[in-house]
Biopython code that builds the backbone (N, CA, C, O; Angstrom):
import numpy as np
from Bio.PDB.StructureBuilder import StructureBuilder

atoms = [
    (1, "UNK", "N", (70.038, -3.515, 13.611)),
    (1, "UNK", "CA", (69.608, -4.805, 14.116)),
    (1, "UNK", "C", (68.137, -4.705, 14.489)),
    (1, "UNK", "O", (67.595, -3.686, 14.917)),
    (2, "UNK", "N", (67.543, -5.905, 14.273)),
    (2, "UNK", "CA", (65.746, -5.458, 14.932)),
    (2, "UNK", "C", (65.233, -6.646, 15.588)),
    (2, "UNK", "O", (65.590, -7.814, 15.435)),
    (3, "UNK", "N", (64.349, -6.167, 16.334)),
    (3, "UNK", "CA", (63.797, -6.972, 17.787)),
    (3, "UNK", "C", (63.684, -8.785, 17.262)),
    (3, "UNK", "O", (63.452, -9.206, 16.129)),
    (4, "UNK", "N", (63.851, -9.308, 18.096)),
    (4, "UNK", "CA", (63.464, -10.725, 17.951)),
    (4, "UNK", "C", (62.326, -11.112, 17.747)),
    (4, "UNK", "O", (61.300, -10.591, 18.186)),
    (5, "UNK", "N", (62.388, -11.797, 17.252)),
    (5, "UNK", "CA", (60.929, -12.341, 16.115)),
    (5, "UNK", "C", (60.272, -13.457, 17.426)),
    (5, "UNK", "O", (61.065, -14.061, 18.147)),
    (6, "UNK", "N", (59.141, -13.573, 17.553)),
    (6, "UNK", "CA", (58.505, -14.070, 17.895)),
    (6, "UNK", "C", (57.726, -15.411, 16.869)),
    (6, "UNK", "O", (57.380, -15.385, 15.688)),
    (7, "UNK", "N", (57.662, -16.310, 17.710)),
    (7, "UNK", "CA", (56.754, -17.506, 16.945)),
    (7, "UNK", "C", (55.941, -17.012, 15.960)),
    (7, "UNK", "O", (56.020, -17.194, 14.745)),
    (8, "UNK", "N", (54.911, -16.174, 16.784)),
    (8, "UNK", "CA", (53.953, -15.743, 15.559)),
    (8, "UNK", "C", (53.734, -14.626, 14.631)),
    (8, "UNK", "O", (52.791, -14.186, 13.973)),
    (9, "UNK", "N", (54.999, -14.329, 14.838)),
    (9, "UNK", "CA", (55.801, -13.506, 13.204)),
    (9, "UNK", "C", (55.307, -12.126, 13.901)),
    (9, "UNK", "O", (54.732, -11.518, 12.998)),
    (10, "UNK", "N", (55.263, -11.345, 15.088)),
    (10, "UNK", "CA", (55.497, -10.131, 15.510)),
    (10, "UNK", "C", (56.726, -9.680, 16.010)),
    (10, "UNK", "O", (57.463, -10.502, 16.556)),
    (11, "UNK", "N", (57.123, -8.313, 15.898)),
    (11, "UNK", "CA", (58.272, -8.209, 16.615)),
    (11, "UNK", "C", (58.757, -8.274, 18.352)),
    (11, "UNK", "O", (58.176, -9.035, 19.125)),
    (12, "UNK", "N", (59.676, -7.538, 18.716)),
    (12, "UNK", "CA", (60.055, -7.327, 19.971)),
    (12, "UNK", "C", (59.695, -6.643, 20.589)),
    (12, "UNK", "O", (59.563, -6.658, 21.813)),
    (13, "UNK", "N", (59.347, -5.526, 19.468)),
    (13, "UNK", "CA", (58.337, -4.426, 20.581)),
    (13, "UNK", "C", (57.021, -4.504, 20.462)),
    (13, "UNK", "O", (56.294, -3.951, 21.287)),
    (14, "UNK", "N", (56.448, -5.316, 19.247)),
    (14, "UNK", "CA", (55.065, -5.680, 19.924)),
    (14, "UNK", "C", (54.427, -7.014, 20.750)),
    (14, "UNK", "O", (53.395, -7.676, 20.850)),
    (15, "UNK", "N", (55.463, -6.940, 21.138)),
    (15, "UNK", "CA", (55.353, -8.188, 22.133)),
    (15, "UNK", "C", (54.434, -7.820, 23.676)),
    (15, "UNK", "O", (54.747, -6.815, 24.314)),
    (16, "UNK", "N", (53.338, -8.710, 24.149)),
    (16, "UNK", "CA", (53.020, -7.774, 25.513)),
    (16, "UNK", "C", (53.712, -8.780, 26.249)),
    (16, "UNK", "O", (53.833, -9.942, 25.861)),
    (17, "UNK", "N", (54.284, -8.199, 27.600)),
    (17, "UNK", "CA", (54.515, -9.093, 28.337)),
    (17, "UNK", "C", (53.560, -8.682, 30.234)),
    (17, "UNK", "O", (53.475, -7.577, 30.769)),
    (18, "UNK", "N", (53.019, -10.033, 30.765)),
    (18, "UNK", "CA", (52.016, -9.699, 31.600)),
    (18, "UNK", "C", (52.860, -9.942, 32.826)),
    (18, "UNK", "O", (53.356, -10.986, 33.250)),
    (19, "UNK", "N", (52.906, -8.211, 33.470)),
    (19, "UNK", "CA", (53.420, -8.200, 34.910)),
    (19, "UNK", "C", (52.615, -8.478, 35.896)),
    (19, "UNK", "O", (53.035, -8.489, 37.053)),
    (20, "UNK", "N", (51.336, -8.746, 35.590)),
    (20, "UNK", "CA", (50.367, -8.786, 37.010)),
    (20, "UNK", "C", (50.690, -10.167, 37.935)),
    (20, "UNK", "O", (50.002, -10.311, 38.946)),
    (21, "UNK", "N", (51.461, -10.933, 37.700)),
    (21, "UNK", "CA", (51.777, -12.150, 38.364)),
    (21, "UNK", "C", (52.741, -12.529, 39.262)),
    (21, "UNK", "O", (52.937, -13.579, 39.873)),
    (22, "UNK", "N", (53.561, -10.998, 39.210)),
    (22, "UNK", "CA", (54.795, -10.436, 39.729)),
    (22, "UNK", "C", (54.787, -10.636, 41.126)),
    (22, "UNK", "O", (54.215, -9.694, 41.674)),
    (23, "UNK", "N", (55.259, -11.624, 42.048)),
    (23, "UNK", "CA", (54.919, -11.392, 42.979)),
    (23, "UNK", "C", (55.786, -10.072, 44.159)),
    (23, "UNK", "O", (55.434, -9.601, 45.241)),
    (24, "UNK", "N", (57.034, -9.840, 43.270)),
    (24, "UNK", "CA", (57.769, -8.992, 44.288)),
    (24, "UNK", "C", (58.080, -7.703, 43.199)),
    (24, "UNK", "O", (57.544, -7.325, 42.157)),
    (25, "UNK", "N", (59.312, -7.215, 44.067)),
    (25, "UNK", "CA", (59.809, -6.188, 43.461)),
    (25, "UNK", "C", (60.295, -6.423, 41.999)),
    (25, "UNK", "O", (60.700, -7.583, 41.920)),
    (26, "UNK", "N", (60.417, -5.730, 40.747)),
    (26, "UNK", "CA", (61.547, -6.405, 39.719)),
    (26, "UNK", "C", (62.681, -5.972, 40.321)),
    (26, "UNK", "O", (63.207, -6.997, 40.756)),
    (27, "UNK", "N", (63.189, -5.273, 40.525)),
    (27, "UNK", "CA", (64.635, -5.165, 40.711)),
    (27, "UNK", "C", (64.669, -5.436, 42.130)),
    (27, "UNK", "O", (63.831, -4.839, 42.806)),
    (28, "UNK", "N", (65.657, -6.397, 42.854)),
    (28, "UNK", "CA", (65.854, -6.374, 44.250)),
    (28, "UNK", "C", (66.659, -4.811, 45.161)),
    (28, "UNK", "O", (67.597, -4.202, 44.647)),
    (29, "UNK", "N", (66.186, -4.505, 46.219)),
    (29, "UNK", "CA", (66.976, -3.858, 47.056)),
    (29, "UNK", "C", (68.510, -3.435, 46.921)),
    (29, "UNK", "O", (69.203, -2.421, 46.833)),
    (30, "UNK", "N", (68.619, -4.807, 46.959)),
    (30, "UNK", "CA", (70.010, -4.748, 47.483)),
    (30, "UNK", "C", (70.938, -6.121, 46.621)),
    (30, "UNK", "O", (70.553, -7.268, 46.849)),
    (31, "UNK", "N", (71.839, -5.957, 45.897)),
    (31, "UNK", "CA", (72.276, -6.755, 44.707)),
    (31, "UNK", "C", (73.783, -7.641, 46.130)),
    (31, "UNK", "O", (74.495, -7.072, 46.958)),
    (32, "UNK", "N", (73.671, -8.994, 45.800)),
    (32, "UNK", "CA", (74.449, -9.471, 46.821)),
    (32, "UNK", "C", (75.949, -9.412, 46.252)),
    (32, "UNK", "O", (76.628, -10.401, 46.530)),
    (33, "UNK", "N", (76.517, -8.491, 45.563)),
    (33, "UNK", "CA", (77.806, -7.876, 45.558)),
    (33, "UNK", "C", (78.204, -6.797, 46.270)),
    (33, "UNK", "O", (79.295, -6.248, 46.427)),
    (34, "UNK", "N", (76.866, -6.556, 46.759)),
    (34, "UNK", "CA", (76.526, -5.019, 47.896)),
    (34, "UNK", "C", (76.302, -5.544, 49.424)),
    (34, "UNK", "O", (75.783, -4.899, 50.336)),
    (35, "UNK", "N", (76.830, -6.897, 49.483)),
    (35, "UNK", "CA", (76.864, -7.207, 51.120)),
    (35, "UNK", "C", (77.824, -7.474, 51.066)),
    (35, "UNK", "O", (78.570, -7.415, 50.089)),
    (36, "UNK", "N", (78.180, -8.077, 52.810)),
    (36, "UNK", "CA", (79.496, -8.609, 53.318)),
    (36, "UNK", "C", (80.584, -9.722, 52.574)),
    (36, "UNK", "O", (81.793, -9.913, 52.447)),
    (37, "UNK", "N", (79.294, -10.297, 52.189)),
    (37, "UNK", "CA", (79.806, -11.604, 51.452)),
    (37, "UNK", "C", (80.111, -11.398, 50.507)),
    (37, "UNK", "O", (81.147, -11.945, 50.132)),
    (38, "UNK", "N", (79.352, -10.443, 49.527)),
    (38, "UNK", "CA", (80.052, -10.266, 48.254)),
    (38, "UNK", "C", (81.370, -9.489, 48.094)),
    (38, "UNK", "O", (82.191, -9.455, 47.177)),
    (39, "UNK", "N", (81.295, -8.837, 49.368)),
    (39, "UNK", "CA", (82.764, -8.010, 49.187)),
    (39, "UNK", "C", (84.181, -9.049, 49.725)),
    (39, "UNK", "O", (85.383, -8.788, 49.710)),
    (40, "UNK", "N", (83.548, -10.115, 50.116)),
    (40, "UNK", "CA", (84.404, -11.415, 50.534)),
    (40, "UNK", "C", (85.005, -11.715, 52.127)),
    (40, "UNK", "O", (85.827, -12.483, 52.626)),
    (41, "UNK", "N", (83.968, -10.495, 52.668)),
    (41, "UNK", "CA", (84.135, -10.430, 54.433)),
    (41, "UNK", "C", (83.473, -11.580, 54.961)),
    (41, "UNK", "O", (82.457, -11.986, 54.396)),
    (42, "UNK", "N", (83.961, -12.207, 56.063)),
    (42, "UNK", "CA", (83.041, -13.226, 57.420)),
    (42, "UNK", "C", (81.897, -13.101, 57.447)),
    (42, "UNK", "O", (81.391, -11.979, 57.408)),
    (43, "UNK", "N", (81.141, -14.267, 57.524)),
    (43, "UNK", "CA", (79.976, -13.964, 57.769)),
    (43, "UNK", "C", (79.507, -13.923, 59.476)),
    (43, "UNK", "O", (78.372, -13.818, 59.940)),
    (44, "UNK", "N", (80.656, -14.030, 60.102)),
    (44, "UNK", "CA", (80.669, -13.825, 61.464)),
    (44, "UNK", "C", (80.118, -12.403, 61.904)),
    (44, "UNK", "O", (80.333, -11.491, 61.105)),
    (45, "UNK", "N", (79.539, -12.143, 62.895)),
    (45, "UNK", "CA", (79.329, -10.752, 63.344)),
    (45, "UNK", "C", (80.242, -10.461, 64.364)),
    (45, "UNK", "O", (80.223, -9.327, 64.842)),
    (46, "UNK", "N", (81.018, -11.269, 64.768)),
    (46, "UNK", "CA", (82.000, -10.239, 65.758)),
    (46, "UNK", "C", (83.530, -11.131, 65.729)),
    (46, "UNK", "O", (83.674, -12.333, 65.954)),
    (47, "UNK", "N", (84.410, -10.290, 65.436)),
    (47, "UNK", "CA", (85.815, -10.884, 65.167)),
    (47, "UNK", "C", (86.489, -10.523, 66.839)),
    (47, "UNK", "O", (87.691, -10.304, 66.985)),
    (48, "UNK", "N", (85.742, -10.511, 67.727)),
    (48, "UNK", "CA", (86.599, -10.244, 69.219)),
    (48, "UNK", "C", (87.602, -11.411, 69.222)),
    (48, "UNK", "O", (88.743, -11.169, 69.618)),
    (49, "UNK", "N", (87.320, -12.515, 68.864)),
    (49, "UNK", "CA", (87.986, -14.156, 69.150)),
    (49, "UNK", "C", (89.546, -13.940, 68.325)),
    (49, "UNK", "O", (90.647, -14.279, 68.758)),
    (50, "UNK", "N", (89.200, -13.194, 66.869)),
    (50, "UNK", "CA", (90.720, -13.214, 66.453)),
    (50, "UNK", "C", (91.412, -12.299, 66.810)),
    (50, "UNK", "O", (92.635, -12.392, 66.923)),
    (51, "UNK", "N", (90.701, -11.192, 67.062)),
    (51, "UNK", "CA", (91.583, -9.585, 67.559)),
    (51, "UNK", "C", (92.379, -10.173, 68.881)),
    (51, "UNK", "O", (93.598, -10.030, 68.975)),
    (52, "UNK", "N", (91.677, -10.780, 69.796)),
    (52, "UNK", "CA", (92.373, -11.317, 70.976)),
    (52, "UNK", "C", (93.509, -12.379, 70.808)),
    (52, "UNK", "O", (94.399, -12.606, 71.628)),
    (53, "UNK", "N", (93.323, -12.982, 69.611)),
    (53, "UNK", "CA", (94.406, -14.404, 69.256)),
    (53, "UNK", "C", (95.545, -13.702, 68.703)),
    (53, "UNK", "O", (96.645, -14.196, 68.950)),
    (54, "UNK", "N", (95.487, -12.327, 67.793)),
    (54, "UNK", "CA", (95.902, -11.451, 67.167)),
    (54, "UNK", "C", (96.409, -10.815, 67.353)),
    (54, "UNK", "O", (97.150, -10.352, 66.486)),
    (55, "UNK", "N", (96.382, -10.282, 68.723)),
    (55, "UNK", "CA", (96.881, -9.240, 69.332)),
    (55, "UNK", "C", (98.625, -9.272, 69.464)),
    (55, "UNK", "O", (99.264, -10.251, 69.849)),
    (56, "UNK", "N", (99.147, -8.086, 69.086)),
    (56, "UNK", "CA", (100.760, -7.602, 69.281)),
    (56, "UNK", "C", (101.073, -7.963, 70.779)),
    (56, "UNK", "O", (100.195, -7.898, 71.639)),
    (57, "UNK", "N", (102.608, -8.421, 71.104)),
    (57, "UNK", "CA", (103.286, -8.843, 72.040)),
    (57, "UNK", "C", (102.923, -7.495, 73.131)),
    (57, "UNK", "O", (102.469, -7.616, 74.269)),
    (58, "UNK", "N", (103.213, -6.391, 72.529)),
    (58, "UNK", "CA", (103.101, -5.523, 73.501)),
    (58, "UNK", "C", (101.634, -4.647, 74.175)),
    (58, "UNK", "O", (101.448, -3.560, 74.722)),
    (59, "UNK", "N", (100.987, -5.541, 73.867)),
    (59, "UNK", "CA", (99.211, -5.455, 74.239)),
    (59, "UNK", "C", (99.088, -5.845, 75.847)),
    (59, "UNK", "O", (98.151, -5.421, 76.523)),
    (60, "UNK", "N", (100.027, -6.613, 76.339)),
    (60, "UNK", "CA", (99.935, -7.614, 77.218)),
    (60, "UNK", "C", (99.262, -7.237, 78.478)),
    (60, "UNK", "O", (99.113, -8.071, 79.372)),
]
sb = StructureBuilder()
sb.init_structure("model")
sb.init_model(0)
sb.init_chain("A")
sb.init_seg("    ")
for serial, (resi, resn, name, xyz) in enumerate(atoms, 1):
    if name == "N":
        sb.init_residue(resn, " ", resi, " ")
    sb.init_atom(name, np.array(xyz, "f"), 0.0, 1.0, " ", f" {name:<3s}", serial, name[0])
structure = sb.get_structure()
């Protein structure tokens, strides 16, 4: 298979492409399947409210 053709009849690898405009990282940190949310947890920071609603009869 070979690189994609460009408009003006060069290939894929002689293609330049200009990073100087980049304003951040290319690849991010941290991919959001790698937080709370992506793993499908609360976005609450503290579950004290259900542990207490939650709690076994013999907690008392």
């Amino acid at each position: 298979m070979t690189g994609l053709t460009v408009p003006d009849g060069r290939g894929d690898d002689d293609r330049l492409v200009d990073l100087s405009d980049a304003d951040g990282p290319l690849l991010p940190e941290q991919t959001s399947d790698d937080t709370d949310l992506g793993w499908g947890e609360r976005t609450t920071s503290s579950d004290d409210a259900w542990l207490l609603a939650e709690r076994p009869p013999h907690w008392s």
